[in-house]
C-alpha positions, 0 to 999 in steps of 0.5 A: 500500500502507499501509507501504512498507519499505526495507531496508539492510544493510551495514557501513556501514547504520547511518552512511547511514542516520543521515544521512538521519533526524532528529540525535537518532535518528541518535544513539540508532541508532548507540549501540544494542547490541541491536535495537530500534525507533525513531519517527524523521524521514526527511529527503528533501529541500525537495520532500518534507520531513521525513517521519515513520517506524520505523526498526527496527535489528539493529546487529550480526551477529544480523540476517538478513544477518550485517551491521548491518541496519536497516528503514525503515517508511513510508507505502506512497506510491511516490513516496515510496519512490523519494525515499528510495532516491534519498536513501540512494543519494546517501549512499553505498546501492545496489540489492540484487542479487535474492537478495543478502540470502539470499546474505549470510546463507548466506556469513555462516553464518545459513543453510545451502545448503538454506534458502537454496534454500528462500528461492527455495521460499518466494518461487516457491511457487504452492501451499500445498503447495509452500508448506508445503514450502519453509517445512519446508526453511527452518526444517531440516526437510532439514538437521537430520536431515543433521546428525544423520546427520554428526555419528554418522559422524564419531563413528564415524569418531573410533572407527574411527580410535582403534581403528586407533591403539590396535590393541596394547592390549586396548581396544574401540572399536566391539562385534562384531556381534551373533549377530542380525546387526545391527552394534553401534555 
């Protein structure tokens, strides 16, 4: 492939990865607040060399994960992507469990229970309509209208329960239902 990405995610992402680029961009990472790209160094030993990548950062919890994150871009060589997981390995990294990423932003509350699903929708997809499905659930196209529906009954709740509370003074909280038959809420 032209570009092989290793992904790392973790509290401690930042500091590994910082050990294995070149000093300067080392520094730049673990001073950024924001994310950001940078052109870095890769350091994968006498075999390989110094070899040259993106590094693109998500320092605090607005990455995918929740965690500080950070993306190293590379040429797609597989060699040279086994190298650099060996590297990361030897400082501190290990292999993702399958779905361990989407599992760390669901616990992290980046995404709901059926987005998360949807990323197993989205990744299982053998058509475009199962593809377009998965990807409506996945930007909420199930848990918006979910949300919608929780928050008008706990709103109607709070009314049940202060009606109940307040049931000697001449306050209304929820109106009769009108001469149509249609409650009034």
């Amino acid at each position: 492939a032209p570009r092989g990405v290793v992904r790392i995610s973790g509290p401690n992402s930042l500091r590994i990865v910082g050990q294995v680029l070149d000093a300067e961009t080392a520094r730049q990472i673990n001073a950024c607040k924001n994310a950001s790209v940078f052109k870095a160094k890769l350091d994968l030993g006498e075999m390989l060399g110094w070899i040259d990548c993106k590094a693109l950062v998500w320092p605090s919890q607005r990455s995918y994960t929740g965690q500080p994150s950070l993306e190293l871009h590379l040429i797609g060589s597989a060699p040279l992507l086994q190298a650099t997981l060996d590297c990361l390995h030897c400082q501190g990294a290990r292999l993702a469990r399958p779905g361990e990423f989407t599992l760390r932003a669901f616990l992290a509350g980046q995404l709901d229970l059926t987005q998360a699903e949807a990323v197993l929708g989205v990744i299982d997809a053998d058509t475009r309509t199962g593809l377009g499905t998965a990807l409506d659930q996945l930007t909420g196209g199930v848990s918006q209208p979910l949300i919608r529906l929780r928050e008008s009954m706990i709103d109607l709740l709070a009314d049940v329960e202060a009606g109940l509370d307040f049931v000697d003074e001449d306050i209304q909280f929820i109106a009769e239902a009108k001469e149509d038959g249609k409650k009034n809420y």
